[in-house]
Biotite code that builds the C-alpha atoms (Angstrom):
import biotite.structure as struc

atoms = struc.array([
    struc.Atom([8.123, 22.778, 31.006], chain_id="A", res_id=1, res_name="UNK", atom_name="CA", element="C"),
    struc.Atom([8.328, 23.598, 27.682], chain_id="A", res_id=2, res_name="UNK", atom_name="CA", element="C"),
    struc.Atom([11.115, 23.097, 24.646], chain_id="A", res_id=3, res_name="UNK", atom_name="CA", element="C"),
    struc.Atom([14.034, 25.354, 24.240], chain_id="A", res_id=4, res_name="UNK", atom_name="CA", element="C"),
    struc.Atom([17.012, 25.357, 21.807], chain_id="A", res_id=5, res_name="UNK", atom_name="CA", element="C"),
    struc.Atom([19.264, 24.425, 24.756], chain_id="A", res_id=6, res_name="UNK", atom_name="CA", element="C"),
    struc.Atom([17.871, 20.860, 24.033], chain_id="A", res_id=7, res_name="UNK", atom_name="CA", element="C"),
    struc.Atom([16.520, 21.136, 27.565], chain_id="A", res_id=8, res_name="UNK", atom_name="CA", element="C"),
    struc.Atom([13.387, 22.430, 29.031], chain_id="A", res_id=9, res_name="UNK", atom_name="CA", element="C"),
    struc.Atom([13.476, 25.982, 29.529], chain_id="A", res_id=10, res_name="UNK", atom_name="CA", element="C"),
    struc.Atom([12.940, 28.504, 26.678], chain_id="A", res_id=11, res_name="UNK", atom_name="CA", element="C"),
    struc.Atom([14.943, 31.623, 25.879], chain_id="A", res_id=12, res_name="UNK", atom_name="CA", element="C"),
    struc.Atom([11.950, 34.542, 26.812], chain_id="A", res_id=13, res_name="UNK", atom_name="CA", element="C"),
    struc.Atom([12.059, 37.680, 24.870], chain_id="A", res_id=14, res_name="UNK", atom_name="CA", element="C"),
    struc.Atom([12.593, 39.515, 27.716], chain_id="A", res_id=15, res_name="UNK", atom_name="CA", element="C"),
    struc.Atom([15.988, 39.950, 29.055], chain_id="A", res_id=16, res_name="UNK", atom_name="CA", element="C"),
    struc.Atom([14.965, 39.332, 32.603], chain_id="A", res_id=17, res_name="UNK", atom_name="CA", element="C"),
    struc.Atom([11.465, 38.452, 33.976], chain_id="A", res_id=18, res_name="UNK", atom_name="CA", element="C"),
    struc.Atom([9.515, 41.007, 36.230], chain_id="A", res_id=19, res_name="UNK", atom_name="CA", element="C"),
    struc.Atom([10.717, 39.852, 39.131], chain_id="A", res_id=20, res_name="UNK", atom_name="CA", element="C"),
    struc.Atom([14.295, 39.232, 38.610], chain_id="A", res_id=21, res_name="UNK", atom_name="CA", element="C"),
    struc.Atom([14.032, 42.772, 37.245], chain_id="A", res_id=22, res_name="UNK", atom_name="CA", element="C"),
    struc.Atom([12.575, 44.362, 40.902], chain_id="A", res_id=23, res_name="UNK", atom_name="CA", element="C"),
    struc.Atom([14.566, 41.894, 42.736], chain_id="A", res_id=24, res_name="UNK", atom_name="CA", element="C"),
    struc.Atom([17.612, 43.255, 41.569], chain_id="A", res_id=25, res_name="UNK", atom_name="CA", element="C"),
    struc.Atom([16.428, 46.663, 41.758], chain_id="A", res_id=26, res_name="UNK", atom_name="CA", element="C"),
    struc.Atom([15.608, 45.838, 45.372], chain_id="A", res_id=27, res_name="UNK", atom_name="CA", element="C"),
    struc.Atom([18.928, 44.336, 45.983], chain_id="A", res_id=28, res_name="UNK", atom_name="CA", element="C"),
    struc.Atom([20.809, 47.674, 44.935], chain_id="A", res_id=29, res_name="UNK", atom_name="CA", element="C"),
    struc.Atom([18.443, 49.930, 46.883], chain_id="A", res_id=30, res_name="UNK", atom_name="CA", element="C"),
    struc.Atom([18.773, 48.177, 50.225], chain_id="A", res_id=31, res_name="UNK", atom_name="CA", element="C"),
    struc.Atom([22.908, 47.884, 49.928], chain_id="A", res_id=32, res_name="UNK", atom_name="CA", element="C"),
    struc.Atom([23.367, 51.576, 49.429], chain_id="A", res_id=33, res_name="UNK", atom_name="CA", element="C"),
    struc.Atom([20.480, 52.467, 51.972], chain_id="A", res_id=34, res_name="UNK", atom_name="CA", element="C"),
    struc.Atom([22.692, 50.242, 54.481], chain_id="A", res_id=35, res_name="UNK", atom_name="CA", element="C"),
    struc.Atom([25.829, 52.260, 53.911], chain_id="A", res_id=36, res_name="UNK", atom_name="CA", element="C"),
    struc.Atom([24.016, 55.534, 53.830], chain_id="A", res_id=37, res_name="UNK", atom_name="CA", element="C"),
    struc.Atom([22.784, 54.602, 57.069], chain_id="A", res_id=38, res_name="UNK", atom_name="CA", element="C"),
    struc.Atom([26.494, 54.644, 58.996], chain_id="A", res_id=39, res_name="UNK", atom_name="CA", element="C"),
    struc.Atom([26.597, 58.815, 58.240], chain_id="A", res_id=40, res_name="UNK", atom_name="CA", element="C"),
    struc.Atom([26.058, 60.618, 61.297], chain_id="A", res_id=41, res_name="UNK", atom_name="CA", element="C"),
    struc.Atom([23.816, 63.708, 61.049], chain_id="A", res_id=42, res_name="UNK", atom_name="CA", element="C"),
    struc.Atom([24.741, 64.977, 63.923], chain_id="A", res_id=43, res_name="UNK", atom_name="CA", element="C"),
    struc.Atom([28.571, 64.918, 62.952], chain_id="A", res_id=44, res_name="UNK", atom_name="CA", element="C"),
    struc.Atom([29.430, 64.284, 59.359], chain_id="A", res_id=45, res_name="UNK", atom_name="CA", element="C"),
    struc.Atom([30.812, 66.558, 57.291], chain_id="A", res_id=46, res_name="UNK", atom_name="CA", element="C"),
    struc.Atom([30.993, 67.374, 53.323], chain_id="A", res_id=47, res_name="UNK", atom_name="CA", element="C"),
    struc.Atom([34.007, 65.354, 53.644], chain_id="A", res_id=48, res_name="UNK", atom_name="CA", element="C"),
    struc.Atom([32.414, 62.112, 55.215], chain_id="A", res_id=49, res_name="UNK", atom_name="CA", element="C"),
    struc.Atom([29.355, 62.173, 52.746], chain_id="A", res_id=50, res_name="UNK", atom_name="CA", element="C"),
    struc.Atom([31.593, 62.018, 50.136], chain_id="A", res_id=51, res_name="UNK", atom_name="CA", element="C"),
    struc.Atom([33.470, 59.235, 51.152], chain_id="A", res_id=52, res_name="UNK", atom_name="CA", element="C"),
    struc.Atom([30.089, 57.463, 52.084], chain_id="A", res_id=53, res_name="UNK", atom_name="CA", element="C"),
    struc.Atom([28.288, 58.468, 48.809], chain_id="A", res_id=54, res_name="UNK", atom_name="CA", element="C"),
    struc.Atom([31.947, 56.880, 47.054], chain_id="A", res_id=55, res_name="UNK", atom_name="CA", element="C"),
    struc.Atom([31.647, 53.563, 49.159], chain_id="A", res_id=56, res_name="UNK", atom_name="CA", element="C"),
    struc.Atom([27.765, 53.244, 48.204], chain_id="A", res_id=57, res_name="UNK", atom_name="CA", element="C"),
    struc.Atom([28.707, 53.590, 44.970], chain_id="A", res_id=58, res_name="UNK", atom_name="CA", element="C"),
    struc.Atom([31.264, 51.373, 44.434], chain_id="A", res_id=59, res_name="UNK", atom_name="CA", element="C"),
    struc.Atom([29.739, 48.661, 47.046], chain_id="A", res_id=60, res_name="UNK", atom_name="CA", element="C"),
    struc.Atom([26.828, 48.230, 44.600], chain_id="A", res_id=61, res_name="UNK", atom_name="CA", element="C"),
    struc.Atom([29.373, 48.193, 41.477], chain_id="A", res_id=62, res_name="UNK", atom_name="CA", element="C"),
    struc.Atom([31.423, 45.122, 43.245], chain_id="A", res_id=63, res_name="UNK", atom_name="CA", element="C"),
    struc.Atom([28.264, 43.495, 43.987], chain_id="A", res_id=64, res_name="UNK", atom_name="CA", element="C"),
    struc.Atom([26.003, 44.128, 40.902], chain_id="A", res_id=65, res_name="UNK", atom_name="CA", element="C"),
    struc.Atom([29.718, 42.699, 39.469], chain_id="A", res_id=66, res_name="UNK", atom_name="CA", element="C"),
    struc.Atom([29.090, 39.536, 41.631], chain_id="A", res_id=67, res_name="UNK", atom_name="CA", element="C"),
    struc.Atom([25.281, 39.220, 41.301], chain_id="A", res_id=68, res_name="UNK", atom_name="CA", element="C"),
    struc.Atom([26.264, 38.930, 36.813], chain_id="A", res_id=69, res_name="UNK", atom_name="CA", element="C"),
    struc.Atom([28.481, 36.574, 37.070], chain_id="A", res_id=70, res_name="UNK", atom_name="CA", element="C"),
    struc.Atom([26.914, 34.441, 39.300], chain_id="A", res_id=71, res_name="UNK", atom_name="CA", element="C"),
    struc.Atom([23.699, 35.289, 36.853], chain_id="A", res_id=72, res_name="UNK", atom_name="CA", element="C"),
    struc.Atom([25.766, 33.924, 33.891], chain_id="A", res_id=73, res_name="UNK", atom_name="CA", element="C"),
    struc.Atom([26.814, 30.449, 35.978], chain_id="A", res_id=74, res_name="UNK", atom_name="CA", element="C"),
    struc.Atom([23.592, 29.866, 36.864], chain_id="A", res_id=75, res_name="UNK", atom_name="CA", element="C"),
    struc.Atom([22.138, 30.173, 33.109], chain_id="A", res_id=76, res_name="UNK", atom_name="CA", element="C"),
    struc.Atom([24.583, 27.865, 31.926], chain_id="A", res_id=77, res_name="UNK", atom_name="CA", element="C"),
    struc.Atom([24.172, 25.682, 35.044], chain_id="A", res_id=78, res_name="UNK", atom_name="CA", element="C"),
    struc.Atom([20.332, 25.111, 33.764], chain_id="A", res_id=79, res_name="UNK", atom_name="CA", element="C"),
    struc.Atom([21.602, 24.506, 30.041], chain_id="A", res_id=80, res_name="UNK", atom_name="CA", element="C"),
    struc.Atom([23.698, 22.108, 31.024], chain_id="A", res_id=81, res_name="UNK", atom_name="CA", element="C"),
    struc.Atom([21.410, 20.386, 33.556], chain_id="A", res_id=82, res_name="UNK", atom_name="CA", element="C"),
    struc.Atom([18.589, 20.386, 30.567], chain_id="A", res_id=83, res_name="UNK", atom_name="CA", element="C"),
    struc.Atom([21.093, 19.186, 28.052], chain_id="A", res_id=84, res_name="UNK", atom_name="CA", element="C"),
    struc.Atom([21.688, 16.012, 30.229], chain_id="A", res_id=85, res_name="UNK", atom_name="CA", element="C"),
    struc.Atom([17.484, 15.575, 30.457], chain_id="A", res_id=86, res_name="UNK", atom_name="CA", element="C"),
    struc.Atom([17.637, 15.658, 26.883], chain_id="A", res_id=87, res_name="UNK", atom_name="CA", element="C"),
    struc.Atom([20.225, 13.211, 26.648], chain_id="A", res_id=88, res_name="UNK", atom_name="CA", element="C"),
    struc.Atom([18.612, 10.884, 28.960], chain_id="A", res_id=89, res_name="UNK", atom_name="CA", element="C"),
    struc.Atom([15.392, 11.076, 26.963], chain_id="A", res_id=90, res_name="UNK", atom_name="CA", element="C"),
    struc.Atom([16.945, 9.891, 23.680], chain_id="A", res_id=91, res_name="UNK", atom_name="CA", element="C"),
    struc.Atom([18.047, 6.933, 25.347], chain_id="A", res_id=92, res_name="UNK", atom_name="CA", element="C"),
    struc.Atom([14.808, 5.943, 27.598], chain_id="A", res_id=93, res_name="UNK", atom_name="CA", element="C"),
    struc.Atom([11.959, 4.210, 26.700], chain_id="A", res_id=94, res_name="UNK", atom_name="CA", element="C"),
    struc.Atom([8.326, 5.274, 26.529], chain_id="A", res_id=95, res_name="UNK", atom_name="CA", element="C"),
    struc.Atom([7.600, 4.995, 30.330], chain_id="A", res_id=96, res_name="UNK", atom_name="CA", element="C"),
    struc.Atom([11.218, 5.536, 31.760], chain_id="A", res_id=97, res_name="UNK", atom_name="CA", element="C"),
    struc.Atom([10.731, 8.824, 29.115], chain_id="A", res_id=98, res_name="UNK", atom_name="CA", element="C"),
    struc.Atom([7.793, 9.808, 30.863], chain_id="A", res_id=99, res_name="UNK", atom_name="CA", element="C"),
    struc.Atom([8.923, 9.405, 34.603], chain_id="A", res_id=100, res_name="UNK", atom_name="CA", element="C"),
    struc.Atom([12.064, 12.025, 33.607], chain_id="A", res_id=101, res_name="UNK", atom_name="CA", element="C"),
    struc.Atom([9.613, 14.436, 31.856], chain_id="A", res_id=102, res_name="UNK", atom_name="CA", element="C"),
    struc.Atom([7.299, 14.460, 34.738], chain_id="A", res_id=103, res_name="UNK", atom_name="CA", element="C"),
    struc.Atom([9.966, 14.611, 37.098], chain_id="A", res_id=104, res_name="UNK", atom_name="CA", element="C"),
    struc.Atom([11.191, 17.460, 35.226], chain_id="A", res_id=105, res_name="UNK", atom_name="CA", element="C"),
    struc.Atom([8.053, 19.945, 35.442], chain_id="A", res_id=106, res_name="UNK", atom_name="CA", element="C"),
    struc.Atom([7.205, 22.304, 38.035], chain_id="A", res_id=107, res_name="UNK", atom_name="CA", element="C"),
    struc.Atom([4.980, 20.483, 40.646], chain_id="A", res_id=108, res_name="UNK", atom_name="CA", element="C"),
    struc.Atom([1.869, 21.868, 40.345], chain_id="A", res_id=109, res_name="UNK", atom_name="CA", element="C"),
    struc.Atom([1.989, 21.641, 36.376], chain_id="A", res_id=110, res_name="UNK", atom_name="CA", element="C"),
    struc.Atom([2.582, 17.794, 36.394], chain_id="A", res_id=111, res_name="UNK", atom_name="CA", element="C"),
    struc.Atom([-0.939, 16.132, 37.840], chain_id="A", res_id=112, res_name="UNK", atom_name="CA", element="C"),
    struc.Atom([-2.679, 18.564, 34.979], chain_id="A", res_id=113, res_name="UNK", atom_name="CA", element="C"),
    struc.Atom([-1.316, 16.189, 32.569], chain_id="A", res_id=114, res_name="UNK", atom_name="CA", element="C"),
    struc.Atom([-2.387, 13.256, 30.784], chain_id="A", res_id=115, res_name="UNK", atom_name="CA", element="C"),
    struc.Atom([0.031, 10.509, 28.710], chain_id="A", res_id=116, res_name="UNK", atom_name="CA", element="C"),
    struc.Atom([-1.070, 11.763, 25.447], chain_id="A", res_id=117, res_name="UNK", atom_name="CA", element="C"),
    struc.Atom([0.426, 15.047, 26.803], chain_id="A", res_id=118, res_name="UNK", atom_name="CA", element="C"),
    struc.Atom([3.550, 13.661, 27.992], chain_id="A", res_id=119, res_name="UNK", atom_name="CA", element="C"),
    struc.Atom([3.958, 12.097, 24.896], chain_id="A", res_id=120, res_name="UNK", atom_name="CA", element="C"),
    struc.Atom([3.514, 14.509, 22.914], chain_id="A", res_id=121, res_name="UNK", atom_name="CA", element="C"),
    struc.Atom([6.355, 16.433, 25.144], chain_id="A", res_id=122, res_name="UNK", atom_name="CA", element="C"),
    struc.Atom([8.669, 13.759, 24.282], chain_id="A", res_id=123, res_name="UNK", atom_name="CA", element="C"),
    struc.Atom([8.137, 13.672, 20.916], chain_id="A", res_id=124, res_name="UNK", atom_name="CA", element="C"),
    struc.Atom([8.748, 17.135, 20.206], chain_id="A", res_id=125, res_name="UNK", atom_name="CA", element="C"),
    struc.Atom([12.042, 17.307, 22.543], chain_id="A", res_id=126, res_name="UNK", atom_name="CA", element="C"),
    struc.Atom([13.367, 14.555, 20.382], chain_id="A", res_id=127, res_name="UNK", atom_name="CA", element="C"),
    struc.Atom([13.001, 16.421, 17.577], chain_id="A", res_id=128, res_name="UNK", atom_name="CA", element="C"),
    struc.Atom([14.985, 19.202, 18.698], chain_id="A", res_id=129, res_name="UNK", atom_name="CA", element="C"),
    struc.Atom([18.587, 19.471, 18.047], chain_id="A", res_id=130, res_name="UNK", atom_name="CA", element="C"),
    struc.Atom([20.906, 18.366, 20.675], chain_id="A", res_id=131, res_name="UNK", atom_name="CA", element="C"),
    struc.Atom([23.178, 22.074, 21.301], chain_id="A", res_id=132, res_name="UNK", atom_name="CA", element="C"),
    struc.Atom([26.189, 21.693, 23.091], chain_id="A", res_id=133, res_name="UNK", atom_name="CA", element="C"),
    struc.Atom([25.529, 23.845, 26.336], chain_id="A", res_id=134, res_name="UNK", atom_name="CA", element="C"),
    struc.Atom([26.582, 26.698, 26.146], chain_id="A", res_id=135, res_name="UNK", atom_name="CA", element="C"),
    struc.Atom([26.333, 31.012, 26.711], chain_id="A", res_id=136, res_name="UNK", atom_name="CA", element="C"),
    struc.Atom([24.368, 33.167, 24.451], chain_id="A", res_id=137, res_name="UNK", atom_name="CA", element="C"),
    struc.Atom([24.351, 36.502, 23.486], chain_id="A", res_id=138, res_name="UNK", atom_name="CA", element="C"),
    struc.Atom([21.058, 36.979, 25.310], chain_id="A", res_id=139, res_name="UNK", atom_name="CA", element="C"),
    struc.Atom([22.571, 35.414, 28.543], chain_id="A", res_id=140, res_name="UNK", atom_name="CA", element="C"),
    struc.Atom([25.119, 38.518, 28.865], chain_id="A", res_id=141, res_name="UNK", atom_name="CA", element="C"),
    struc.Atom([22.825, 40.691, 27.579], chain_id="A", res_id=142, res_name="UNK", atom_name="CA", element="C"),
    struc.Atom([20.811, 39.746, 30.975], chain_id="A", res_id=143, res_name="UNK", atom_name="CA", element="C"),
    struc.Atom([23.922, 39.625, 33.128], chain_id="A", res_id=144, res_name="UNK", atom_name="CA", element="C"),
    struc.Atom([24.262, 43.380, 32.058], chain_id="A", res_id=145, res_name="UNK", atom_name="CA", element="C"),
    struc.Atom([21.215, 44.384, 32.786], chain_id="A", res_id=146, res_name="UNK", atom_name="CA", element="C"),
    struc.Atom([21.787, 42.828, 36.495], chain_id="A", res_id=147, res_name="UNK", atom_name="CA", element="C"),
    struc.Atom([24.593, 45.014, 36.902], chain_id="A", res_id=148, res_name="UNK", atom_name="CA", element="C"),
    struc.Atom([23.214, 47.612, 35.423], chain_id="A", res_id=149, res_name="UNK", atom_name="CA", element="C"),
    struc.Atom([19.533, 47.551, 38.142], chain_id="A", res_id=150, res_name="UNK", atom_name="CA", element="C"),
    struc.Atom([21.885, 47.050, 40.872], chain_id="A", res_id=151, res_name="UNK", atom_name="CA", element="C"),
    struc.Atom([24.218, 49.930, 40.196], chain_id="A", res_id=152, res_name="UNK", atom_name="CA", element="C"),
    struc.Atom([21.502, 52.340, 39.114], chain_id="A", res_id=153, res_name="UNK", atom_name="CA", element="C"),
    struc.Atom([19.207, 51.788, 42.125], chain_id="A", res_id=154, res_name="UNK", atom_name="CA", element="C"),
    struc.Atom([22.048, 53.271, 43.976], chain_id="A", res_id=155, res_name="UNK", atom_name="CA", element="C"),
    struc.Atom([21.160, 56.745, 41.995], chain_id="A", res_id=156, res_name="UNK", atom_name="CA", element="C"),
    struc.Atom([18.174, 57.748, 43.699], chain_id="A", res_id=157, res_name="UNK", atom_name="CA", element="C"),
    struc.Atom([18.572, 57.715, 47.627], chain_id="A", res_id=158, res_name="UNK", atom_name="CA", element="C"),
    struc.Atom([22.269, 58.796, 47.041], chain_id="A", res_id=159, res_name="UNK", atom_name="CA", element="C"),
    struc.Atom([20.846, 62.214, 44.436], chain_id="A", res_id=160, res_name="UNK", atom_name="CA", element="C"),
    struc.Atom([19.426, 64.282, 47.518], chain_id="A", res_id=161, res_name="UNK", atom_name="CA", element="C"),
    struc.Atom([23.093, 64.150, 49.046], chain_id="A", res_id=162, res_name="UNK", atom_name="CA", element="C"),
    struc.Atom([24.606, 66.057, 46.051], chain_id="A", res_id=163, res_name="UNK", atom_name="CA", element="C"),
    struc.Atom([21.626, 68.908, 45.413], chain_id="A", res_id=164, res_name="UNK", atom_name="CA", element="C"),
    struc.Atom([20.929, 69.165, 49.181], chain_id="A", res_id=165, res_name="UNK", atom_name="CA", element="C"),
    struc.Atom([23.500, 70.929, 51.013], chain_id="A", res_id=166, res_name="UNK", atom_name="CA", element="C"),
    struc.Atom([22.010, 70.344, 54.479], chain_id="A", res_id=167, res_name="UNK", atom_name="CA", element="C"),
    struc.Atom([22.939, 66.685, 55.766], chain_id="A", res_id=168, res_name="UNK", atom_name="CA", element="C"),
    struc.Atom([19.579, 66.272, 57.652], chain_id="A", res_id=169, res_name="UNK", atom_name="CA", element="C"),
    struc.Atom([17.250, 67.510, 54.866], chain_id="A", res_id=170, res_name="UNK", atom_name="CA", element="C"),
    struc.Atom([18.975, 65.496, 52.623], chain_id="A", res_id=171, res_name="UNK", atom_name="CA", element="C"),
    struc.Atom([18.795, 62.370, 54.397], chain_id="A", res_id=172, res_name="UNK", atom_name="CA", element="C"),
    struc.Atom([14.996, 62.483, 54.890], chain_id="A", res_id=173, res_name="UNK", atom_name="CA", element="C"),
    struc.Atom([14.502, 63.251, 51.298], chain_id="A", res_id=174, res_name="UNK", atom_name="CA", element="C"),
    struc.Atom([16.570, 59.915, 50.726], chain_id="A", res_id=175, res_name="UNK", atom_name="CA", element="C"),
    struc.Atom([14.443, 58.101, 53.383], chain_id="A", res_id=176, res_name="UNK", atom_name="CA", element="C"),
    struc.Atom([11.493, 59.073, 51.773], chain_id="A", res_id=177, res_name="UNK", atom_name="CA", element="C"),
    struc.Atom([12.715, 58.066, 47.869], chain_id="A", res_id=178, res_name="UNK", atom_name="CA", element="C"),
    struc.Atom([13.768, 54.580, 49.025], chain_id="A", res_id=179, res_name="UNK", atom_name="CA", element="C"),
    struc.Atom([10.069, 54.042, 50.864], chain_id="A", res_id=180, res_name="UNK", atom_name="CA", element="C"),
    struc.Atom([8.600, 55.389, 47.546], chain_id="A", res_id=181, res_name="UNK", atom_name="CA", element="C"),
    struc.Atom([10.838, 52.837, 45.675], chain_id="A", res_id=182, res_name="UNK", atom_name="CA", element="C"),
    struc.Atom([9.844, 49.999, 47.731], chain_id="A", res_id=183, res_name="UNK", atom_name="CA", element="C"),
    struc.Atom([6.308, 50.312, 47.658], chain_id="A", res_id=184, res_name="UNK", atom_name="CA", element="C"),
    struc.Atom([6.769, 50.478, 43.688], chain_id="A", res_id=185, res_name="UNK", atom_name="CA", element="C"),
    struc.Atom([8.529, 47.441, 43.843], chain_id="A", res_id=186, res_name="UNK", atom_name="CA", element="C"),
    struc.Atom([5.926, 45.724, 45.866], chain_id="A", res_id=187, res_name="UNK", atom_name="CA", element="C"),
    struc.Atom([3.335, 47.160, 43.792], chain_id="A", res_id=188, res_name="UNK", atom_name="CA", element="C"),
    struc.Atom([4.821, 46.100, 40.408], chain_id="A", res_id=189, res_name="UNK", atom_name="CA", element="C"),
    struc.Atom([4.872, 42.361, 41.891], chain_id="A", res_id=190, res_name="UNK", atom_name="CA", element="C"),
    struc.Atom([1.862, 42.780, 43.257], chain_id="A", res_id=191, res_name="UNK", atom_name="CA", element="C"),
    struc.Atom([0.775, 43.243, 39.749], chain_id="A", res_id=192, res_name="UNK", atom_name="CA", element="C"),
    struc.Atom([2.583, 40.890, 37.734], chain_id="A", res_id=193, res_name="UNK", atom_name="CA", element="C"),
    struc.Atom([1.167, 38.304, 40.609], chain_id="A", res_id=194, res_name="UNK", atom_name="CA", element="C"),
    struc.Atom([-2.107, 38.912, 39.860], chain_id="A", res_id=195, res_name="UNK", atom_name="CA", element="C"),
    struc.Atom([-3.097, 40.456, 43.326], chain_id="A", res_id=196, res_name="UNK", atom_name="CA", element="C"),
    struc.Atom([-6.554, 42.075, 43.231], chain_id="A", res_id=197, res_name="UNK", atom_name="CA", element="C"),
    struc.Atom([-4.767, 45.299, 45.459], chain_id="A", res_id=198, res_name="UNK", atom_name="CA", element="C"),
    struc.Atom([-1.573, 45.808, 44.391], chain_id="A", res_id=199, res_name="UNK", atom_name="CA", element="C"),
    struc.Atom([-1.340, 48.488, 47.140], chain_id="A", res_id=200, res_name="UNK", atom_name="CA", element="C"),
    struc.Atom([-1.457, 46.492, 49.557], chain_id="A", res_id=201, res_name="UNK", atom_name="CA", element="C"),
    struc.Atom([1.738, 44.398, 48.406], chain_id="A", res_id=202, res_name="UNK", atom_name="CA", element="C"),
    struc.Atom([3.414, 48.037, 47.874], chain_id="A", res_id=203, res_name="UNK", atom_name="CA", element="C"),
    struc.Atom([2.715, 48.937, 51.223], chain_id="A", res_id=204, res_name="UNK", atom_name="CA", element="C"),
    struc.Atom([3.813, 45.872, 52.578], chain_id="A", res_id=205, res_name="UNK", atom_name="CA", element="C"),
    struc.Atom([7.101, 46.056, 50.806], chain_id="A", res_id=206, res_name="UNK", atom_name="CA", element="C"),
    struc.Atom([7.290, 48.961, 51.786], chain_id="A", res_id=207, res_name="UNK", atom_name="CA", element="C"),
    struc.Atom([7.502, 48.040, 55.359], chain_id="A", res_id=208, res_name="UNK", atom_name="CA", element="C"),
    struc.Atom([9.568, 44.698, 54.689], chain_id="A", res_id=209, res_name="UNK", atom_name="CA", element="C"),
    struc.Atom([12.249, 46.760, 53.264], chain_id="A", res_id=210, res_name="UNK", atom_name="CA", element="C"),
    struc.Atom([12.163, 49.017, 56.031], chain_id="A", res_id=211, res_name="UNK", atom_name="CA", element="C"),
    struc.Atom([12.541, 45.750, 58.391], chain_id="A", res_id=212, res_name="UNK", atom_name="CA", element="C"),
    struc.Atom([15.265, 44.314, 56.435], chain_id="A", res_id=213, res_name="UNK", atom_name="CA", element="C"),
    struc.Atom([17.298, 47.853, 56.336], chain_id="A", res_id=214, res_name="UNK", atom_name="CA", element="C"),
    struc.Atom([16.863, 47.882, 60.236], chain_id="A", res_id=215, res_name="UNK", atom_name="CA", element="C"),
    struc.Atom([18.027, 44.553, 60.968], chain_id="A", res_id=216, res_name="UNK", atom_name="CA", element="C"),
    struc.Atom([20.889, 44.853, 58.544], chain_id="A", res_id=217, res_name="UNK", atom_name="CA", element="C"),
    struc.Atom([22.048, 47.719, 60.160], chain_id="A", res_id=218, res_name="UNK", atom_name="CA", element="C"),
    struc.Atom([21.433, 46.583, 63.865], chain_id="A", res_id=219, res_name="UNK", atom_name="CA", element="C"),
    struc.Atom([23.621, 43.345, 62.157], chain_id="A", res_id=220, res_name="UNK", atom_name="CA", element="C"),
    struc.Atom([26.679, 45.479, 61.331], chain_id="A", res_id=221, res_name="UNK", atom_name="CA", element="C"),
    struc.Atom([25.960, 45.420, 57.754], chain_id="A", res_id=222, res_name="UNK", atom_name="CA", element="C"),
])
């Protein structure tokens, strides 16, 4: 936990969005347009049909990456508002009711690491903040952009081989083959941010998660 200008407990990070909000996102766009990809028929589909698919992949991942902002934005101010009421409490606790919110308030496996001079020192310096009202930021819809933005563009890739390959079946293995590439970066880039001593190993096993999830997403209708 650590002081913010929301008055809460969570600071404002330079970064628009985190590493993994960043490949979940990505993810999230990938698999929805490989799931509508997936309904075209090789066997049968015309120029026509791929169109009309490519369209609906398209604008499936431009409603959603639509939906996955907003709901970005009401979470953000969902967590300013729940840390502006901590903050409130605090100014009106006492030393040891101050405490139990604070610890209370941290992730669980930061808490036991700290002491009471720690905690106090916490309070003292969320007191001093200002109390904000809670409220949106330029930064928040900067981030709620760039949601919309990784879920729309992650359509781009599997959907490219459709328009510069004229035959249907070449084109959809070239596709199959860009969104296993893009999965095992995604897994690989997490992989890496967590710390893991192989990252290739995470790739490849994103790699074969998203393949799972496309399969049973299909076999689900979706």
């Amino acid at each position: 936990m650590t002081a913010a200008r929301d008055g809460g407990f969570t600071t404002e990070s330079k970064r628009l969005l985190d590493p993994i909000d960043r490949i979940s996102e990505i993810l999230f766009g990938l698999l929805m347009a490989v799931t509508i990809l997936g309904s075209l028929s090789i066997a049968t589909a015309g120029r026509d049909e791929v169109r009309t698919v490519l369209i609906a992949a398209l604008g499936c991942n431009l409603a959603w990456g639509l939906v996955d902002a907003v709901m970005y934005l009401v979470r953000r101010l969902t967590e300013k508002t729940h840390n502006h009421v901590l903050g409130e409490l605090l100014r009106g606790a006492d030393g040891p009711a101050a405490h139990r919110i604070i610890t209370r308030a941290l992730p669980p496996g930061v808490a036991p690491l700290l002491g009471p001079a720690e905690i106090e020192a916490m309070h003292a310096r969320l007191l001093a903040l200002p109390a904000a009202r809670p409220r949106l930021d330029g930064q928040d819809f900067l981030s709620a952009l760039g949601v919309f933005l990784l879920v729309v563009v992650a359509t781009f890739p599997v959907v490219l081989p459709f328009v510069l390959v004229s035959d249907l079946p070449t084109a959809m293995k070239f596709s199959r083959y860009v969104t296993v590439a893009m999965l095992f970066a995604a897994g690989h880039e997490l992989g890496r941010y967590a710390g893991h001593p192989r990252p290739f190993v995470t790739g490849v096993l994103m790699a074969l998660l998203g393949v799972a999830l496309i399969l049973a997403i299909m076999a689900l209708g979706g």
